[in-house]
Each structure stands twice: as C-alpha cells, then as structure tokens.
C-alpha positions in Angstrom: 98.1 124.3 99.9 100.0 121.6 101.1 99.1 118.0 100.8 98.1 117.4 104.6 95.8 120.3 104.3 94.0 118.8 101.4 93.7 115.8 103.1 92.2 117.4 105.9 90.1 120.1 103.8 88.9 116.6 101.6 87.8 114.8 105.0 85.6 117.9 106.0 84.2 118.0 102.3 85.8 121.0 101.7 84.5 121.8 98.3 88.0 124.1 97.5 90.0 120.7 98.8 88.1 118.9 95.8 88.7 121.8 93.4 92.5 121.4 94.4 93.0 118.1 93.8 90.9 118.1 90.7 93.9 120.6 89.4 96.3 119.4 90.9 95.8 115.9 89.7 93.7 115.5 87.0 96.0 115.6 84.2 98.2 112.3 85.4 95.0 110.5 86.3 93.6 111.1 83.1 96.7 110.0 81.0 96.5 106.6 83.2 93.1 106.0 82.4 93.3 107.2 78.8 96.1 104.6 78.4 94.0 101.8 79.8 90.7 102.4 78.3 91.7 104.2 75.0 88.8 106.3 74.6 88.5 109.9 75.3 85.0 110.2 76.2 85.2 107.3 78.7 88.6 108.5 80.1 86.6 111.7 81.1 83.6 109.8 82.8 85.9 107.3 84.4 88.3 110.7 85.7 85.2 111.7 87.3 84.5 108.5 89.0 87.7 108.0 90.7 87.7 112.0 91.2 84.3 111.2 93.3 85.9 107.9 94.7 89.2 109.5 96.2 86.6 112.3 97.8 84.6 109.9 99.2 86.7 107.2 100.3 89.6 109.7 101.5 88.7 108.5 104.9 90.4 104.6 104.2 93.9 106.5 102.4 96.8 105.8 104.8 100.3 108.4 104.7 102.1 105.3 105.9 101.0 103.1 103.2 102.1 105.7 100.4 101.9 109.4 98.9 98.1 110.1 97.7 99.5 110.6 94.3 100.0 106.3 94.2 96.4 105.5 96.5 94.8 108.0 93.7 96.8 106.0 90.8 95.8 102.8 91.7 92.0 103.7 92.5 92.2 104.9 88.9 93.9 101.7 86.9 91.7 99.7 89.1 88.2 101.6 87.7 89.7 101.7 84.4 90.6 98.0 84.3 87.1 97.2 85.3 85.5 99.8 82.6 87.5 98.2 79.9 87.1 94.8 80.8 83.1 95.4 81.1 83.0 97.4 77.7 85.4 94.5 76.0 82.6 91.9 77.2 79.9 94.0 76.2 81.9 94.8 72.5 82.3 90.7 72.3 78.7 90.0 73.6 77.2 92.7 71.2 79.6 91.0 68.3 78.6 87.5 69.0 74.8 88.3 69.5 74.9 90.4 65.9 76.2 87.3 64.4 74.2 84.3 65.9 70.9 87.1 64.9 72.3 87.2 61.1 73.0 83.4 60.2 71.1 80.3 61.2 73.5 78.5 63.8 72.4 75.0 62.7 73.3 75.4 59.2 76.9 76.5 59.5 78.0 74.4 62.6 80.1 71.4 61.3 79.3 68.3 63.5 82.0 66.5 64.6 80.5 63.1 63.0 80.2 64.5 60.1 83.9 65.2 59.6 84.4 61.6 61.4 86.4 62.5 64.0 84.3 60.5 66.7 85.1 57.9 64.6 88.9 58.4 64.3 89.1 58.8 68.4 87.9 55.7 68.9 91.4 54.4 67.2 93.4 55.7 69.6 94.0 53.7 73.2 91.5 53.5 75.8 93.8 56.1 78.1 93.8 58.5 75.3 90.4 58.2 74.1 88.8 58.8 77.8 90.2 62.0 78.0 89.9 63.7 74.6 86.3 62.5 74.6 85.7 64.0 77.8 87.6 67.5 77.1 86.6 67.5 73.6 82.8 66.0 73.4 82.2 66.1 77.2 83.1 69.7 77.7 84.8 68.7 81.4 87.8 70.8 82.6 91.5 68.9 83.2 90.0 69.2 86.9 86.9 67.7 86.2 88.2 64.6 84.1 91.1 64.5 87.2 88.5 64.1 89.6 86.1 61.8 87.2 88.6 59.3 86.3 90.5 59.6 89.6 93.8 60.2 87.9 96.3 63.0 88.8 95.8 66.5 87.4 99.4 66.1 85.6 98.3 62.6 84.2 95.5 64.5 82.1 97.3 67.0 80.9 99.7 64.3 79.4 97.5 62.0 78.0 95.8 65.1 76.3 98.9 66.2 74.5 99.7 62.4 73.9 96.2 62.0 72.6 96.4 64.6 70.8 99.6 63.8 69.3 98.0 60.4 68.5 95.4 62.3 66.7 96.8 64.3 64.3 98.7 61.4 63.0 95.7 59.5 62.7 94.2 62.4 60.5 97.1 62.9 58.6 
C-alpha cells in the first residue's frame, strides 16, 4: 500500500491502515523511543501511545510540511521526552522523599551561623554584601535582586562573582 493510501485508509479508521503502519513503522519508532527513555517496558507503552496518537491526530499531519516518517518521529521524541522527564522527577522526588523519611532534617542541616559565614559576609563591601545575602540567605533570583535593588541584571551577576571572589579569600 502506498503511503497516500494509508493516509487515507488511517483518516477513515481503517483498522488494516493502522495494522500497516504499526508494521511498517514500528521498529524505527521504537529504537527512537528506546534511545530516549532507556527502558524496554516503557519503550513499548510509549510505542503504543504515539501509535494511538499518529491514528488519532492523522487529521493535523501536512505532506507539505514533511514525509509521515519525520511527523511520526517527532510525535515520538516528543512523548518520550516527556515520559522520561516525568519518570526522572518522579525517580528524584521518590529519592529525596526516602531520604528526608529516614534522617531527621534538623539534625544534619549545618546552619550557616554556625559555620560563621553570616558573619564573614558582613566583611565584605556594602555592594557585595547586598547581593550575596540576598541570593544566598534571601533565596531571590539575579532578576529579583535586579529589580529589588534597581541595578542592572549584568551589575548582579558581577558583583556576585566579585563577591564571591571576595569571599573565598576571606575564608581562606
């Protein structure tokens, strides 16, 4: 069958047109998402996703835009860069959760006047100081201490490796 026909036979749900293009594609797609995902298992489910995707969806797939072969591709690294980035956050997640469950948080954290480093910030001039306090012991973004001390973006960021600089000469 050629591949206008299966487009055509996949528009009208033709239940042959989706057997077709299950064999005739299968194997790339799969090797694609297998690549990205590295799991065999969740290769297959994924494979059957975009499989139901492209059959679903075949109405938006333009000849002009590119073969079917490249719209299938991509609908396939797309899914599979969303399964593995939603499988990587659940892994870390799971990880982190496991760990905050087995040791007491407040017992291992080292507070930063403990170690004195408040204290050693304070040396180092006003510009300096600002930001590193607000990045470091503020939590604000570069944006965010931009916008707070009405300074250019690019200003930050220099007087945070400055200050930093500064630092680590203090403490050493």
């Amino acid at each position: 069958m050629k591949q206008d026909r299966l487009i055509l036979g996949l528009k009208k749900g033709d239940k042959a047109a989706m057997e077709l293009l299950y064999e005739r594609y299968s194997g790339i797609l799969y090797g694609t998402i297998l690549k990205i995902v590295k799991s065999e298992p969740l290769a297959q489910d994924v494979l059957q996703e975009v499989i139901v995707k492209v059959w679903q969806n075949i109405d938006r797939y333009d000849a002009q835009k590119g073969r079917l072969l490249s719209w299938m591709l991509r609908i396939a690294r797309n899914r599979s860069i969303d399964v593995y980035r939603s499988n990587a956050y659940k892994h870390q997640y799971h990880k982190t959760n496991s760990l905050e469950q087995g040791v007491e948080i407040g017992k291992t954290e080292l507070n930063v006047n403990t170690i004195g480093l408040k204290e050693i910030v304070k040396q180092l001039p006003e510009d300096y100081r600002k930001v590193i306090e607000l990045a470091y012991f503020g939590g604000y973004t570069q944006v965010e201490i931009a916008e707070e001390l009405n300074i250019p973006l690019g200003t930050v960021k220099s007087r945070l490796r400055i200050g930093l600089r500064e630092l680590r000469k203090l403490v050493n």
